[in-house]
C-alpha positions, 0 to 999 in steps of 0.5 A: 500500500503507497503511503502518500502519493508525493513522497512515494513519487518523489521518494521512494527512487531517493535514497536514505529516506525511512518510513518507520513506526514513530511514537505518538506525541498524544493529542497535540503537536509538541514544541510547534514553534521549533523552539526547544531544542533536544540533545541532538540538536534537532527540535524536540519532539519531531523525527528527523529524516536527512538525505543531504540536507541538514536541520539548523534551529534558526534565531533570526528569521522566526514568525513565533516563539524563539526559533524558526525550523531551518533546512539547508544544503549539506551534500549531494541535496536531495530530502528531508522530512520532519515529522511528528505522529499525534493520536488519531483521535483528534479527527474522530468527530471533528475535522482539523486544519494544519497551518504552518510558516515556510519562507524558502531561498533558492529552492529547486523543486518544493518545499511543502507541508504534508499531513497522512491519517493512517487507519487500520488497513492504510492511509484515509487521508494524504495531503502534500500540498503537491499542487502548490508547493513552495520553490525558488526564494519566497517570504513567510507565507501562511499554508494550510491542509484541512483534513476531514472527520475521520473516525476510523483515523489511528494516527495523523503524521504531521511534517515538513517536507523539503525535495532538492537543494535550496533552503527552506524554513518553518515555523508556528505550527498549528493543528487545530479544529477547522473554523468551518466545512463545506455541508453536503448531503450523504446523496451527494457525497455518493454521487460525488465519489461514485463519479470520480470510481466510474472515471478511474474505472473507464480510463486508467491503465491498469483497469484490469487489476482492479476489483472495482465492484469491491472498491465501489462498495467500500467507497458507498459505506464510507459516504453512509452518513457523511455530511461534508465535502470534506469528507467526500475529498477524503473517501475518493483519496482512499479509493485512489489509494487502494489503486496502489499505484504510485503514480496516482493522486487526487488533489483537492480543489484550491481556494484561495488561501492556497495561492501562491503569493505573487512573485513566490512561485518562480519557474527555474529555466532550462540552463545552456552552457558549455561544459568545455570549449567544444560540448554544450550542456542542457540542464532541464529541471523539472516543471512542476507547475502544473498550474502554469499557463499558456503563456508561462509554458511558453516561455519556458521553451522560449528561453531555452531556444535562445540559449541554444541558438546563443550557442550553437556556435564553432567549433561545438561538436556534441551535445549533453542533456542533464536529466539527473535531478528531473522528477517530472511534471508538465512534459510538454514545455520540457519536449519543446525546450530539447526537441531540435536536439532529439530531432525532427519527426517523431520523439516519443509516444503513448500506448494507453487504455483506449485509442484516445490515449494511444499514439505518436508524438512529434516535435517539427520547428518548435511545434510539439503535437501529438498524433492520435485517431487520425488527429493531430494536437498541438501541445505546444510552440515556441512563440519567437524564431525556433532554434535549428542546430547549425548540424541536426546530427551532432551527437548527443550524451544524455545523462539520467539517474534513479532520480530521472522519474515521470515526466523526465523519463519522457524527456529521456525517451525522446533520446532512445533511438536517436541516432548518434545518441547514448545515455549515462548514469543509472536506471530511472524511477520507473515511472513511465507511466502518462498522467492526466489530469482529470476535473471534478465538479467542484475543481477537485482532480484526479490524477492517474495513469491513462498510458505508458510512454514510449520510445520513438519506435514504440518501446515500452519501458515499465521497470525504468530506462536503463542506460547504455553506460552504467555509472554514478550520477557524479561519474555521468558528465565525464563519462559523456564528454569522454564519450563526446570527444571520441566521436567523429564529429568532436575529431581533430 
């Protein structure tokens, strides 16, 4: 059974992260404020979890009491989770809100609170804030995470959650009775959660697996006397839960405490340089933002073309893309960014659980589209002069590592079958599976796999990418610019 959909996306492929039994705190949070410290250091009171990062208690940036929580690069950044375990008791009969300070600088891909109820067979409720996560440089900002009356509930894991370098601080915890909850009648609570089963059933890719009679029936003695969309939210995370799958996540419907502040939730470009006087290096960071418009996914390829077209000048002779600490998100802006070095055609492809999901993407002259049922979308363009490499055959190193996952696997794919292409590193995250977005009524979205990505020849890669030459992630670059350098092109 997946814990909680993020962490496990983000997580389970990062090592040094462990999800043991924690002992309760009781009732409430202890030390919320981080201001006492224990002997080790840490704030008392919460289990500290360190993969690369390093847990500071902060005296000068603080919202309440002394110190503030502060995480911050140690080496090789990758995670951290601090968390504390109370008694499921407190959302027996009454729902609840976690509130929570977090002020970051620098940081690469989130910084999120996370709340998970455990019951007696697993997870009943699973909150990350994945949808609107925390990145770049930001003030102390307000977050919230309401949970639903759950009275099966054994036990709330409360945390602060960081993923990839930067730092991030937290402050004034709260978890206290929700002021208010969104009435609902049980009939609606059935219908609600019954929609959201039927379009699970009908669409995602591993239907077969599923016993949806028994899910259905499970589902419709949990909305038996509920009251509350809150409650609703809850049962339909459960169900998407019970899929199993790693991939899936319901994300609730955004009010307006959930928005970004304006400025906050900056998107990190694709970086192009040179990684020495002949080889260019294309670093392309995940695009998490799954909430971007048009516009800003534009722009995203945008830039990255007017870097490449920068310099693509004599005499470089090859190409790198650095795919290492890409863990997904939005596909399309990342394909329009490097398709002029994956090349003209098609790149990748989909073969999903219907026609509707199955077919051929392509990338010609800053257009991304797809090809599916005898129709071509487009998915994306580059709104300015598409950048055309000086030659289309250079050769082309791709790195990847266990961290390369989802989105960025489909990135990868779009370099297997290349001619004059080979990738470094080691295996992905194995999860190549292709996620959309699937709308409620009320703005709420289920998202899970409706398809498996593809190489260019239609290649399925279920347990990951492996890559032609196996080595560490520090060890990768060298390895493709050796590699570079051998080729014809890069020849004296």
């Amino acid at each position: 059974m997946q814990y909680f959909f993020r962490i496990l996306i983000l997580l389970s492929f990062l090592p040094g992260i462990a999800f043991g039994p924690q002992a309760f705190a009781g009732q409430a949070l202890v030390n919320a404020d981080f201001s006492e410290a224990g002997e080790d250091g840490h704030p008392r009171g919460w289990d500290v979890e360190l993969n690369g990062l390093r847990v500071v208690l902060d005296q000068v940036s603080v919202v309440a009491g002394d110190r503030s929580l502060r995480v911050e690069e140690d080496d090789a950044p990758r995670s951290a989770l601090i968390s504390q375990t109370v008694d499921g008791s407190v959302v027996h009969d009454t729902p609840r809100t976690l509130t929570g300070h977090i002020r970051t600088r620098g940081i690469e891909q989130s910084a999120t609170l996370v709340v998970v109820v455990n019951g007696p067979e697993g997870p009943l409720f699973s909150e990350d804030m994945s949808s609107r996560v925390v990145s770049g440089d930001s003030d102390w900002e307000e977050y919230e995470i309401h949970v639903p009356e759950l009275p099966e509930a054994e036990s709330v894991m409360i945390a602060a959650l960081v993923i990839g370098p930067g730092t991030a601080w937290f402050d004034d915890f709260r978890f206290a009775e929700s002021a208010s909850v969104t009435a609902a009648t049980a009939e609606e609570v059935e219908a609600y959660v019954l929609e959201a089963i039927y379009l699970m059933e009908e669409r995602y890719v591993h239907a077969e697996r599923i016993d949806w009679l028994t899910l259905r029936d499970r589902a419709i003695d949990e909305a038996a006397g509920a009251d509350s969309m809150e409650r609703a939210h809850a049962i339909v995370a459960s169900a998407v839960e019970r899929l199993d799958d790693p991939h899936a996540s319901f994300v609730r419907p955004r009010t307006e405490s959930d928005s970004p502040p304006e400025g906050e939730d900056d998107i990190r470009q694709v970086s192009v340089e040179r990684a020495d006087e002949r080889i260019g290096l294309v670093e392309v960071p995940s695009f998490k933002h799954f909430n971007a418009s048009e516009e800003e996914q534009t722009a995203f390829a945008d830039q990255a073309h007017r870097q490449l077209i920068e310099i693509d000048t004599a005499p470089l002779c090859g190409w790198i893309v650095d795919l290492r600490n890409n863990t997904g998100g939005n596909v399309w802006p990342m394909l329009a960014a490097i398709g002029p070095l994956a090349g003209e055609g098609v790149i990748n492809g989909h073969v999903g659980s219907s026609e509707m999901y199955s077919g051929e993407t392509s990338y010609r002259n800053g257009v991304v589209q797809v090809n599916s049922v005898g129709e071509s979308v487009e998915r994306i363009a580059v709104s300015g002069q598409p950048f055309e490499p000086r030659d289309p055959d250079l050769p082309v190193a791709v790195l990847f590592s266990e961290n390369t996952a989802s989105a960025g696997e489909g990135v990868a794919l779009a370099f297997v079958g290349r001619d004059l292409s080979r990738s470094f590193g080691s295996t992905t995250a194995g999860l190549t599976s292709a996620n959309v977005p699937m709308p409620l009524e009320d703005g709420a979205r289920l998202v899970f796999p409706v398809a498996y990505t593809t190489d260019r020849n239609g290649e399925v890669y279920k347990a990951g990418i492996e890559p032609d030459v196996v080595t560490s992630a520090e060890a990768a670059l060298d390895a493709a610019k050796k590699w570079l350098l051998e080729q014809d092109a890069c020849g004296d």
